[in-house]
C-alpha positions as CSV (number, residue, x, y, z in Angstrom):
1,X,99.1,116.5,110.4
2,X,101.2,114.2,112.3
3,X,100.0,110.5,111.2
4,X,101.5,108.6,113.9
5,X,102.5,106.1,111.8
6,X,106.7,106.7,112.5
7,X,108.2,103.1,113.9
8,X,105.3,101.1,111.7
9,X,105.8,98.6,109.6
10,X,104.0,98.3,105.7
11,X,104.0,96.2,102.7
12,X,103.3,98.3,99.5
13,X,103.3,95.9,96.7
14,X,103.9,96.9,92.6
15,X,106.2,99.7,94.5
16,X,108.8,100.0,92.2
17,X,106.9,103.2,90.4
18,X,103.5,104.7,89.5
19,X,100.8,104.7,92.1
20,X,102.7,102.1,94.3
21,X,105.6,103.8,94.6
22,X,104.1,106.8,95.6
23,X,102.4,105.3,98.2
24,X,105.6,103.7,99.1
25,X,106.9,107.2,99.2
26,X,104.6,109.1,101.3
27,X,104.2,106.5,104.3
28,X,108.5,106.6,104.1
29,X,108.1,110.3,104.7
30,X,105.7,109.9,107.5
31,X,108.4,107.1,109.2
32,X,107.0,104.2,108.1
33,X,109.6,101.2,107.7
34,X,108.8,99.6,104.3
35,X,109.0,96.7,102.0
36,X,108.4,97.0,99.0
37,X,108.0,94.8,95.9
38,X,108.0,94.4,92.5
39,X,108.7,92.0,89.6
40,X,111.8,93.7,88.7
41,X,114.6,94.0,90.4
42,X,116.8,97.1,89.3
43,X,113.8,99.5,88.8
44,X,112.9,98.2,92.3
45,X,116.1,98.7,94.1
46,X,116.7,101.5,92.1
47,X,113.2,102.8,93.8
48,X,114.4,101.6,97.6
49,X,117.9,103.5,97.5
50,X,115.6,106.6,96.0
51,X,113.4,106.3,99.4
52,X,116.1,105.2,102.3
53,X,117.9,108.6,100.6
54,X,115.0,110.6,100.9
55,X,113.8,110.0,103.6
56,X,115.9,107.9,106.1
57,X,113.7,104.9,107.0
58,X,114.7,100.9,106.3
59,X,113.7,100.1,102.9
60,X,113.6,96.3,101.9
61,X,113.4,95.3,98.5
62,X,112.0,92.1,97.1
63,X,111.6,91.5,93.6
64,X,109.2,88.7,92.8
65,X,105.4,88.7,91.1
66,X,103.1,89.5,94.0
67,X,100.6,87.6,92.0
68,X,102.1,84.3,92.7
69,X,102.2,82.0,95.9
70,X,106.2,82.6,95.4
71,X,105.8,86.8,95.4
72,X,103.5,86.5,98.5
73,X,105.2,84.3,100.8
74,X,108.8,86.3,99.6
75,X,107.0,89.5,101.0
76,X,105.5,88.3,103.8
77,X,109.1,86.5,104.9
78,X,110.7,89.6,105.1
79,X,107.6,91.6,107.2
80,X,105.9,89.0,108.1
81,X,104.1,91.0,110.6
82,X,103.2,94.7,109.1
83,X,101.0,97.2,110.3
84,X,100.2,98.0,107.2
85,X,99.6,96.8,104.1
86,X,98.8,98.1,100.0
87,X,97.4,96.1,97.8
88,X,98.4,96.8,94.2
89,X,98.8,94.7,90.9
90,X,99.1,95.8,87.2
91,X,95.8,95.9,85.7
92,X,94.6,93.4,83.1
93,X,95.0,95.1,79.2
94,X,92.4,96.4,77.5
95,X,90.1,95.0,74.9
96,X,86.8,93.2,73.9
97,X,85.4,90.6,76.2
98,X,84.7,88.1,73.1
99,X,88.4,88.0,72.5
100,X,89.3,86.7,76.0
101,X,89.4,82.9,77.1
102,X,88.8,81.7,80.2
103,X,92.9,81.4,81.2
104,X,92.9,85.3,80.3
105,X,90.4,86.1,82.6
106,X,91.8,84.1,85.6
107,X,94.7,85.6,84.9
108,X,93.0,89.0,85.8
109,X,90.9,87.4,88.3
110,X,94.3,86.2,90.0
111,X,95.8,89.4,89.9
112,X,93.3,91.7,91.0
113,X,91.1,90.1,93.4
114,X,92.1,87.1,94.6
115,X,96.4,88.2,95.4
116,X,94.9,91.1,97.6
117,X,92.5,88.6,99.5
118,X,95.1,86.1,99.6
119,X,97.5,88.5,101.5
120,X,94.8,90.8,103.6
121,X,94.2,86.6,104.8
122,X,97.6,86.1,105.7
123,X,98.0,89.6,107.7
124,X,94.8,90.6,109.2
125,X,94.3,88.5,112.5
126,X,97.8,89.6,113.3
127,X,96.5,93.0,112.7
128,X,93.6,92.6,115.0
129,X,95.6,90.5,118.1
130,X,98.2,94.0,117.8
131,X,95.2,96.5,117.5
132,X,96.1,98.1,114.5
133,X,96.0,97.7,110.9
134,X,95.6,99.9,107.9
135,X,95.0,97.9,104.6
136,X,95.0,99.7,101.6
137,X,93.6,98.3,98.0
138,X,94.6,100.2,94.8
139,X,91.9,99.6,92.7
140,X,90.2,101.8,90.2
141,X,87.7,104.5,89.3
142,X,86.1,101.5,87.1
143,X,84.7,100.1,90.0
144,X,81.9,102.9,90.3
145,X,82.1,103.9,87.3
146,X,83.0,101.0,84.2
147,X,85.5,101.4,81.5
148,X,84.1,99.9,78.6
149,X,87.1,98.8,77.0
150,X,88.4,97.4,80.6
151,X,85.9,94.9,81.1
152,X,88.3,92.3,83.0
153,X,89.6,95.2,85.2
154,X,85.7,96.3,85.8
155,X,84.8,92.6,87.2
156,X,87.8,91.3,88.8
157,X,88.1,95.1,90.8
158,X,84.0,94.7,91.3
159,X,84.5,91.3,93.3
160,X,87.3,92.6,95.3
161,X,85.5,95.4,96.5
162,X,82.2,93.1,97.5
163,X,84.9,91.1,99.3
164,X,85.9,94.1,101.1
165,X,83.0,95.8,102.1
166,X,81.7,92.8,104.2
167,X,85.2,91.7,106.0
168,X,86.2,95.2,106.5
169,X,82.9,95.5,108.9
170,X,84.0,92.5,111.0
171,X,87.5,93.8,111.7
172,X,86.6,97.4,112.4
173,X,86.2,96.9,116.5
174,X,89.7,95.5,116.5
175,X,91.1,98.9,115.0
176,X,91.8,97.1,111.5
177,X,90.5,99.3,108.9
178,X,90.5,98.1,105.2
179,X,89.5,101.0,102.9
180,X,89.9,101.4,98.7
181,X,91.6,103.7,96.6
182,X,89.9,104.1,93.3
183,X,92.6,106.1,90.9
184,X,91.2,107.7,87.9
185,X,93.7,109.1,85.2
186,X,97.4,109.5,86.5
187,X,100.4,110.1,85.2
188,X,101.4,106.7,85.7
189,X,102.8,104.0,82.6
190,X,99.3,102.3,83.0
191,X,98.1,105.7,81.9
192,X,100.5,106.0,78.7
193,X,99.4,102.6,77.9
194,X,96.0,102.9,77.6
195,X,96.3,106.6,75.9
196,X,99.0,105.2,73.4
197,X,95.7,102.7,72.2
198,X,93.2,105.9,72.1
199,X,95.6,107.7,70.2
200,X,96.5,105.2,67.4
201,X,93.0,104.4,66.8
202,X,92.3,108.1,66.4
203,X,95.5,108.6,64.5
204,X,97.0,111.3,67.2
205,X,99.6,111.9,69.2
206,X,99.7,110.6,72.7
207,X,100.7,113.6,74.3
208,X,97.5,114.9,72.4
209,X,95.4,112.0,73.6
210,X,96.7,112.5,77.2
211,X,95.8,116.7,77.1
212,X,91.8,115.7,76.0
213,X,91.5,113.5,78.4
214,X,92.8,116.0,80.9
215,X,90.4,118.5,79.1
216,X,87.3,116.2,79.9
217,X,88.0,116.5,83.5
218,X,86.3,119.0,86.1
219,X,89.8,119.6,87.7
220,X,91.2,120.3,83.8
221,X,94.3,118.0,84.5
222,X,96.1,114.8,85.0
223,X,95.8,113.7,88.6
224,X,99.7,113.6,90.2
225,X,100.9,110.7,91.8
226,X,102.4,112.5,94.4
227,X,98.4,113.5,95.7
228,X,97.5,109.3,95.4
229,X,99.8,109.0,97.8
230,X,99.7,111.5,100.1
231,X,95.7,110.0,100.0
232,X,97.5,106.7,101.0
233,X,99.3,107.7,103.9
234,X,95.8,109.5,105.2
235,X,94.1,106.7,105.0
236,X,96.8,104.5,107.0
237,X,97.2,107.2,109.7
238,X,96.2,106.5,113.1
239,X,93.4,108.8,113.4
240,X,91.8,107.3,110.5
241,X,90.2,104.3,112.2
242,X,86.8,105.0,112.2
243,X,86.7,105.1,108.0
244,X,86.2,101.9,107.7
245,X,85.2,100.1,104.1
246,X,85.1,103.0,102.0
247,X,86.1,103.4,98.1
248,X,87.6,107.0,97.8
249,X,87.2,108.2,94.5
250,X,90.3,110.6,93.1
251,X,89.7,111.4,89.5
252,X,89.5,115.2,89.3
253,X,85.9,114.9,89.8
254,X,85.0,112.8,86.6
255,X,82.4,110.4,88.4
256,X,79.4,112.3,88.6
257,X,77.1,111.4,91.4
258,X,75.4,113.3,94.4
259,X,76.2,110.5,97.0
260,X,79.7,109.6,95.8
């Protein structure tokens, strides 16, 4: 399908691999002018040479932790007027809620609900005055269904979406959609994080741990990151503005409901 999206202009933050990067990857294939960030900056260079090669379009690199006042305003400085925009932060570790202090949980709270607002703040009227915007928040399968051992990640993700679904209705008529991506199991280093845990408490290999967890999914695999972001760039395409404020679930079909 032809997107319509060549000549735009996007910010994909945490773009230097994983789910960010191949969102950063797809919307470079459909045209789409990038900057891209990270907090480190050889991976993330090494990324943007990877997608101008590829693919031809400007790729603008700027290292810095999204997270901060200092990552955000270094982004928005070099576009500080995008079309579109992915939201996307590392997600808070795992563990048990009585071990975490309040500085922990701001921390997460920070990272994944508050940086996304933060920015979708600093871009959206923009966005509405040029009718069109396509924001885009990474967040994760927890939010419909929780991860009991990601309990920071459940409630910082949770608020972001409540955030969402209201503003997202008041920007709609201006051709401004804001929508959620909720990733279940990727091959992604978040992935071989959380699977290297699993597998030392159950005393197995993580290439082990990884294949049941594939087992235990309807689709009988690991979801590719290639397919999040080809989701992505769907989402951001111009004949998408009528989905407005929804949470797409991609997980292989683990969350289990009638409605979705």
């Amino acid at each position: 399908m032809d997107t319509g999206l060549k000549g735009r202009r996007a910010i994909v933050c945490a773009a230097s691999k994983g789910l960010g990067r191949a969102c950063a990857e797809a919307l470079a294939r459909e045209g789409v002018d990038l900057v891209v960030t990270a907090r480190t900056p050889g991976p993330l260079e090494e990324t943007a040479a990877a997608i101008r090669a590829a693919t031809g379009v400007r790729v603008t690199a700027v290292a810095g932790d999204i997270t901060t006042e200092e990552g955000r305003v270094a982004a928005l400085a070099a576009c500080p007027e995008p079309d579109i925009l992915v939201n996307n932060a590392g997600g808070p570790p795992p563990g048990d809620f009585r071990d975490w202090d309040r500085a922990t949980w701001v921390k997460a709270i920070d990272a994944n609900m508050l940086t996304p607002i933060f920015l979708i703040r600093a871009v959206v009227d923009g966005m509405a005055a040029r009718r069109f915007g396509r924001i885009v928040n990474i967040t994760s399968a927890s939010v419909k269904s929780p991860i009991p051992n990601l309990g920071m990640s459940n409630g910082a993700r949770a608020g972001l979406t409540g955030f969402v679904a209201g503003l997202a209705r008041q920007v709609a008529a201006h051709n401004v959609t804001i929508n959620n991506l909720l990733p279940g199991p990727f091959r992604t280093d978040r992935l071989l994080t959380t699977m290297r845990v699993a597998a030392e408490k159950a005393g197995r290999a993580v290439e082990e741990e990884i294949e049941l967890r594939a087992q235990r999914s309807p689709a009988g695999r690991i979801g590719d990151p290639a397919e999040f972001g080809a989701a992505c760039a769907f989402l951001c395409a111009a004949s998408s503005g009528f989905i407005v404020g929804q949470n797409l679930v991609l997980d292989g079909g683990a969350f289990n409901s009638t409605m979705g």
